[in-house]
C-alpha positions as CSV (number, residue, x, y, z in Angstrom):
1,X,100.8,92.1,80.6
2,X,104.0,92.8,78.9
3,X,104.2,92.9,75.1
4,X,107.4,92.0,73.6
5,X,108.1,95.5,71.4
6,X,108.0,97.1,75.1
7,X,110.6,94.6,76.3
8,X,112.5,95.5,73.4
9,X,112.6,99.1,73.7
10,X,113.3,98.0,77.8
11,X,116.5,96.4,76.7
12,X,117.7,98.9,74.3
13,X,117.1,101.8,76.5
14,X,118.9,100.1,79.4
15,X,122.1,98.9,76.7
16,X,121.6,103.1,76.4
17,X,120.8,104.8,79.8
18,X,122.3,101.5,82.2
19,X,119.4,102.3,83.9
20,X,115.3,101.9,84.0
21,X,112.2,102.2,86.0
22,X,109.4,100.4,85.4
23,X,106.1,99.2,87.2
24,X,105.1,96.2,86.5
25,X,102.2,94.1,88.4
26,X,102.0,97.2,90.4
27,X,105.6,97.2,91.9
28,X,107.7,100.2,90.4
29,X,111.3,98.6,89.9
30,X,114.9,100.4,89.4
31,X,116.3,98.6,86.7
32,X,119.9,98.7,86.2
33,X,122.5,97.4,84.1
34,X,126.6,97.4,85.3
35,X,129.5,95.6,84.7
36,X,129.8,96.2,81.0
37,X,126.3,95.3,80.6
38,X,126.9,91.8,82.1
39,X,125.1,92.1,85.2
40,X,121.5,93.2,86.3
41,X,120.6,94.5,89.7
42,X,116.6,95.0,90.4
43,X,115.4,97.1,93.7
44,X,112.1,98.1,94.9
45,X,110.8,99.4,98.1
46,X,108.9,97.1,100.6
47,X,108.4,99.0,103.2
48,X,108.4,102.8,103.9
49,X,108.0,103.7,107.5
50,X,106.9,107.5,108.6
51,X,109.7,108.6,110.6
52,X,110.8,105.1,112.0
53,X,111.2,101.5,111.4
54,X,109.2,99.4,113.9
55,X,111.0,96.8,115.7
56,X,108.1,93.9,115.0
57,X,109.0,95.2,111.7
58,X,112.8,94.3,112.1
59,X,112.3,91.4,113.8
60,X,110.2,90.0,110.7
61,X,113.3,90.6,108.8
62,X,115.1,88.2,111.2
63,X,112.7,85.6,111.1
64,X,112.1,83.0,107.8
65,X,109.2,84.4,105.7
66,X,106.1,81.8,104.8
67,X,107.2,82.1,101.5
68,X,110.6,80.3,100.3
69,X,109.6,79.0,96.9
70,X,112.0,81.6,95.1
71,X,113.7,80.6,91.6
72,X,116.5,83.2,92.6
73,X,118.3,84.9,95.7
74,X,117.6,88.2,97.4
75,X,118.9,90.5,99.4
76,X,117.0,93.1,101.6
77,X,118.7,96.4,102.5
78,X,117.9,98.7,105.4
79,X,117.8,102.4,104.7
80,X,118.0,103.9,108.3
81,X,118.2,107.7,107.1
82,X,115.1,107.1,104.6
83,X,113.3,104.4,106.9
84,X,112.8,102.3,104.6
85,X,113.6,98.8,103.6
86,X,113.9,97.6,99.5
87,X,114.2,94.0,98.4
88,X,117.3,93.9,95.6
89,X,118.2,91.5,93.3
90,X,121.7,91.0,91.3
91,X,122.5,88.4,88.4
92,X,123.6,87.7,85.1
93,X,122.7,89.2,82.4
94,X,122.9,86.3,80.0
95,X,119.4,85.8,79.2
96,X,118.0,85.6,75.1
97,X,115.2,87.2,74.2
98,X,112.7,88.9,76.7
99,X,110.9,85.6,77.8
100,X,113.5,84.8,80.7
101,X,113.7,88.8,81.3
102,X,110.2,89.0,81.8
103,X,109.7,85.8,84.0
104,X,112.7,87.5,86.0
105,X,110.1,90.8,86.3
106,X,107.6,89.1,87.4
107,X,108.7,87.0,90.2
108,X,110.5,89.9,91.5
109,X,107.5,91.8,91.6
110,X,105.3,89.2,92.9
111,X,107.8,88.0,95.6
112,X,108.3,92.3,96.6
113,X,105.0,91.9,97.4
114,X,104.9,89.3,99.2
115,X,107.5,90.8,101.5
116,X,104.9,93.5,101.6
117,X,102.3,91.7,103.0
118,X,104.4,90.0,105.6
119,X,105.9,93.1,106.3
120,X,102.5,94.9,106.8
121,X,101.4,92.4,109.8
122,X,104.6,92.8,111.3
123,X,103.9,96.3,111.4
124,X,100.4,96.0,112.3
125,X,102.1,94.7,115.8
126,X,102.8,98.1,116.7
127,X,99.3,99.2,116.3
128,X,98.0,100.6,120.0
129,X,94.3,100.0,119.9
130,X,92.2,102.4,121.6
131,X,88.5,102.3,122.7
132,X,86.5,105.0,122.2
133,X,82.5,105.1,124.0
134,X,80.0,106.8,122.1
């Protein structure tokens, strides 16, 4: 749980800085504010492959997720070099207070992990099973 002086210092560091990280529900979050603080992008990772990115793994980025209940659009962005894949988010800064701000936090972070757990069965796909006899 959030409490709203933390929020506040948030928002003043970011008016500051233009950019934050946070962790909140256990999703760490780049923060950033652009646009003469009129816009507000949000990324975190979602997947993080060891020296690849699996192809069930890509194809569950093609396909529709099981979950499509969210108040605002995504975007997903593939990071060949550092194999991995990060959920970002970009809107309006118009909010009042830290109520809305906060709401925003926490469907982002539940709906990163989410993509997560979908993303984690994909890549259980590629798993090659192997017997071993005691």
């Amino acid at each position: 749980m959030i409490v709203e002086s933390d929020i506040k210092k948030l928002l003043d560091s970011l008016a500051l800085q233009e950019v934050a990280q946070v962790s909140f529900g256990g999703t760490d979050i780049l923060i950033r504010v652009f646009d003469d603080s009129t816009k507000l992008a949000l990324t975190t990772p979602i997947y993080v492959g060891g020296n690849f990115i699996p192809l069930s793994v890509r194809e569950g980025l093609k396909s529709k997720p099981p979950f499509d209940k969210v108040p605002f659009e995504t975007t997903l962005h593939v990071d060949e070099d550092g194999f991995q894949i990060s959920l970002n988010f970009v809107g309006s800064l118009d909010f009042h207070g830290g109520h809305h701000f906060v709401s925003l936090l926490e469907d982002f972070s539940w709906l990163a992990g989410e993509w997560r757990h979908y993303l984690d069965g994909h890549d259980k796909r590629d798993l090659v099973h192997v017997r071993h006899k005691p």
